[in-house]
C-alpha positions in Angstrom: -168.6 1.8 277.9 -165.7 4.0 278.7 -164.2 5.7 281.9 -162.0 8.2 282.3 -159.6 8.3 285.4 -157.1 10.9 286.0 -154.0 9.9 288.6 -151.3 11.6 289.5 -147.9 8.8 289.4 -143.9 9.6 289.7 -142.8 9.1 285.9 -140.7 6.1 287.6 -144.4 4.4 287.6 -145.8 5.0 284.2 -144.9 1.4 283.0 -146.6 0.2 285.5 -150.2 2.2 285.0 -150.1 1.6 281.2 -149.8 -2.6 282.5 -152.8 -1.8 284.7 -155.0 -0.2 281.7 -154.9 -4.1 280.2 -154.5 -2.6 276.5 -156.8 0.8 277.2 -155.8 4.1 275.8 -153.4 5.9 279.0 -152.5 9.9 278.3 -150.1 11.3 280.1 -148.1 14.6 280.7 -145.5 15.0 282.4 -143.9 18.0 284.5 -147.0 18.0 286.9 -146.8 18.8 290.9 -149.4 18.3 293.2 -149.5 21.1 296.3 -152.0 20.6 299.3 -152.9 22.6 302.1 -153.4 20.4 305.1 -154.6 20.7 308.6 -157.8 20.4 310.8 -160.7 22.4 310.4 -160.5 22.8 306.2 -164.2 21.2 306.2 -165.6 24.1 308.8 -164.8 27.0 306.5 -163.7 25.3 302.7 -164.9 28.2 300.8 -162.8 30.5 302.9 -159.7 28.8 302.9 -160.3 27.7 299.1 -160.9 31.4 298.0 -158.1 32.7 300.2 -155.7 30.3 298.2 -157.0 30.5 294.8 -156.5 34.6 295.3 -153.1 34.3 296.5 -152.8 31.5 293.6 -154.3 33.9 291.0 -152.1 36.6 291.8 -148.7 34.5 290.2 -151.1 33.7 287.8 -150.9 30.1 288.5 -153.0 27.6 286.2 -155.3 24.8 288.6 -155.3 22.0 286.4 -157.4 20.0 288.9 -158.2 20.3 292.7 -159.6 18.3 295.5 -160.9 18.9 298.8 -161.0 16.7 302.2 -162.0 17.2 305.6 -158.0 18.2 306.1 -156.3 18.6 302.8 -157.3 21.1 300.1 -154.9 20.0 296.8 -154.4 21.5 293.3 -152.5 19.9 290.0 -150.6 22.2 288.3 -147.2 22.6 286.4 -144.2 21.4 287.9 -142.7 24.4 287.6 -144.5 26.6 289.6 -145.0 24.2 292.5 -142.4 26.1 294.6 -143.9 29.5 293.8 -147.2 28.3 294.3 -145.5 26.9 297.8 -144.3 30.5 299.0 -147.3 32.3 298.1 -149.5 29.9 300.2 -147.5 29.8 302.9 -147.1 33.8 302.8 -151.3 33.8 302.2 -151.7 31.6 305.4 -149.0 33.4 307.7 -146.8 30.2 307.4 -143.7 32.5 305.9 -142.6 32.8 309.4 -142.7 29.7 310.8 -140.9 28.1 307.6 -137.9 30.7 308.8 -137.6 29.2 311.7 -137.7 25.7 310.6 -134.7 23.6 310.5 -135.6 22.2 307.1 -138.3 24.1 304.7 -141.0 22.5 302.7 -139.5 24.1 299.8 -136.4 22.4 300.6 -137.4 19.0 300.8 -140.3 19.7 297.5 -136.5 20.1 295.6 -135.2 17.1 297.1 -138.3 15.1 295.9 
């Protein structure tokens, strides 16, 4: 029997996970980000918001290496890399450009500081 389990771990924790697997096979990759949309009513209309994202998404030409959807939280896995890209062009999709202006700290600033 064999399972396959994908998690998303800080490199810091890798040690730890291959412990966990008790002597099974782990892959990894590094230079991975995880970016979510979050807020009520994502489970009302998912197909709208997910196609409205993966569109502005598509347009940097950003590869989804996995997603996930909730109730509140829509996330993609994708290259570390084009996390903060992938960051603007949601929150420019979504009319959050704006609002991050006026904000004393960005997202993007404190994605960097992560």
């Amino acid at each position: 029997r064999h399972a396959r389990l994908t998690l998303v771990v800080p490199e810091s924790d890798l040690d730890k996970v291959q412990a966990l697997a008790d002597g099974g096979d782990v892959a990894h990759e590094r230079g991975r980000a995880i970016v979510s949309l979050v807020g009520t009513g994502l489970d009302d209309t998912p197909s709208g918001v997910m196609g409205r994202a993966l569109e502005a998404l598509g347009e940097l030409g950003i590869e989804i290496e996995m997603s996930e959807t909730g109730a509140q939280r829509v996330s993609w896995v994708m290259a570390g890399d084009a996390a903060p890209a992938a960051v603007r062009k949601l929150h420019e999709a979504f009319g959050l450009a704006e609002a991050e202006a006026e904000a004393e700290t960005s997202p993007l600033e404190t994605l960097r500081s992560a």
